[in-house]
C-alpha positions as CSV (number, residue, x, y, z in Angstrom):
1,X,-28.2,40.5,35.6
2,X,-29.2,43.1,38.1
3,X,-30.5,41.9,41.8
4,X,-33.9,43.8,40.8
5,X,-35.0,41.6,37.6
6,X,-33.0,38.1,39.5
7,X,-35.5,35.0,38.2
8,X,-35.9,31.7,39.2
9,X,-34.2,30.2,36.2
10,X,-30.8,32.6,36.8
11,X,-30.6,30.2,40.3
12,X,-27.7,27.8,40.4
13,X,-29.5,24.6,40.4
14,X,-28.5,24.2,44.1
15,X,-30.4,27.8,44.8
16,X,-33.4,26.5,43.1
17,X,-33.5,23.8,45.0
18,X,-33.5,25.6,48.0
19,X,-36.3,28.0,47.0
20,X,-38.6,24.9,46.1
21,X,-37.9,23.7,49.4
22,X,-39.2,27.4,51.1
23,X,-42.3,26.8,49.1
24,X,-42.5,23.2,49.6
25,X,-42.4,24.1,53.7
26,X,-44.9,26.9,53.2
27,X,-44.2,27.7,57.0
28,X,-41.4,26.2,59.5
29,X,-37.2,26.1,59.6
30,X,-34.9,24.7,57.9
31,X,-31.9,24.0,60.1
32,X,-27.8,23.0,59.7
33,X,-28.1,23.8,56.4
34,X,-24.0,23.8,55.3
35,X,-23.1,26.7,52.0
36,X,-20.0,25.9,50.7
37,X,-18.7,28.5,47.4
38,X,-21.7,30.3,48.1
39,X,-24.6,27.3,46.9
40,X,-26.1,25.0,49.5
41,X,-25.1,21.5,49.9
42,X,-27.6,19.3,50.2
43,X,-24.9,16.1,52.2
44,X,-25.7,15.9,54.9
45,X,-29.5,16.8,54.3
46,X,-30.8,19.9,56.5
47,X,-33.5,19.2,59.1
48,X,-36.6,20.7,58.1
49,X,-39.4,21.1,60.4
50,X,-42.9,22.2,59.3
51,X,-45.8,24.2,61.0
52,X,-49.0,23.1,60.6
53,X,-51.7,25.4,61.3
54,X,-55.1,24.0,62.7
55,X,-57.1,26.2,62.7
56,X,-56.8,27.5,59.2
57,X,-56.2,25.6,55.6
58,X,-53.0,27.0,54.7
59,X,-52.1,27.7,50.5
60,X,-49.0,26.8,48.6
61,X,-47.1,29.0,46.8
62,X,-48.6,30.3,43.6
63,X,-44.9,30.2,42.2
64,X,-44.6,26.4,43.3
65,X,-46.0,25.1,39.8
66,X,-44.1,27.8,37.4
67,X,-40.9,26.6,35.7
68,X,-40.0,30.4,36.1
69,X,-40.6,33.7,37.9
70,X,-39.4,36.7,39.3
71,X,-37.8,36.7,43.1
72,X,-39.2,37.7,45.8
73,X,-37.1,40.9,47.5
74,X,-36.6,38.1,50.4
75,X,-35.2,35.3,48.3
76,X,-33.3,37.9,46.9
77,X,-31.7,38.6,50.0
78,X,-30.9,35.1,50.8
79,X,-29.1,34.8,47.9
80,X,-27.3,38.2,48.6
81,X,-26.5,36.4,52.4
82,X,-25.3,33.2,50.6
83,X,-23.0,35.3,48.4
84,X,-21.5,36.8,51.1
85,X,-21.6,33.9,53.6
86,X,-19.2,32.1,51.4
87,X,-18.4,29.1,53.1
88,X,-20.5,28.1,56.2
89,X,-23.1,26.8,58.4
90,X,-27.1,28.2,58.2
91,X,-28.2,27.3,61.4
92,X,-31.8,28.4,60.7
93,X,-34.1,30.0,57.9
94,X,-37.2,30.7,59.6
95,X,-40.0,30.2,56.3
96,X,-43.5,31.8,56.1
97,X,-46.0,31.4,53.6
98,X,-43.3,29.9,51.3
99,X,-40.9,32.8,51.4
100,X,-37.6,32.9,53.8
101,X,-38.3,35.5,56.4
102,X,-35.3,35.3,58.7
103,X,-31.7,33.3,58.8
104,X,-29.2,32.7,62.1
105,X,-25.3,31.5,60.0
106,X,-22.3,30.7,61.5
107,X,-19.6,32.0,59.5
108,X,-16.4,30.2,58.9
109,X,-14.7,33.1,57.9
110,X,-15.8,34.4,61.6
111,X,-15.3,31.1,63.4
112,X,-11.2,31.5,62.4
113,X,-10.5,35.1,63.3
114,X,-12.0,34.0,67.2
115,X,-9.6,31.1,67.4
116,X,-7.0,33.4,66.3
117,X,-7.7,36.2,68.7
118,X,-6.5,35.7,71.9
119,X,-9.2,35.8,75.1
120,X,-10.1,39.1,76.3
121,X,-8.5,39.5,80.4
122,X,-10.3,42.3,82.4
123,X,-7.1,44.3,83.8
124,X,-7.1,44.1,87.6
């Protein structure tokens, strides 16, 4: 499995869940959501908040009724940031018309070496 021809079905059912959700949303965040081994974990439940737009009628997802398809070159690079997240916090995925556009993580990886690395003193 190459990243180019990654499907919907390949997912961890976890992944897929998470996709859904992006086209679910359609546009809007989904915050604190926690990745533990790479796969989100939906306990505790992220906050989602949606964008409505009221001036327009806004589309779902053509995707959002196929059992399968081929990922977007976005939700591939979640994935790829999930992968090497690890273990950790997401605190936002910024979703637009169904597709993750932008993510801000905390890394737990990160959060350890800065409690290990002493405070930074400007020499006087």
């Amino acid at each position: 499995m190459t990243a180019k021809t990654l499907r919907f079905s390949q997912l961890s059912a976890s992944r897929q869940a998470l996709v859904r959700l992006c086209q679910d949303i359609n546009f809007g965040q989904i915050q604190d959501l926690h990745i533990r081994n790479s796969d989100p974990v939906w306990g505790p439940a992220p906050t989602v908040l949606s964008e409505i737009k009221l001036d327009t009628e806004d589309a779902p997802r053509p995707e959002n009724e196929l059992p399968d398809f081929k990922l977007s070159s976005e939700v591939k690079r979640l994935m790829s940031q999930l992968d090497q997240l690890k273990d950790g916090k997401i605190e936002r995925i910024e979703v637009r018309a169904g597709v993750p556009k932008r993510m801000v993580f905390i890394s737990e990886s990160a959060s350890k070496r800065a409690r290990r690395t002493p405070p930074c003193v400007d020499p006087v």
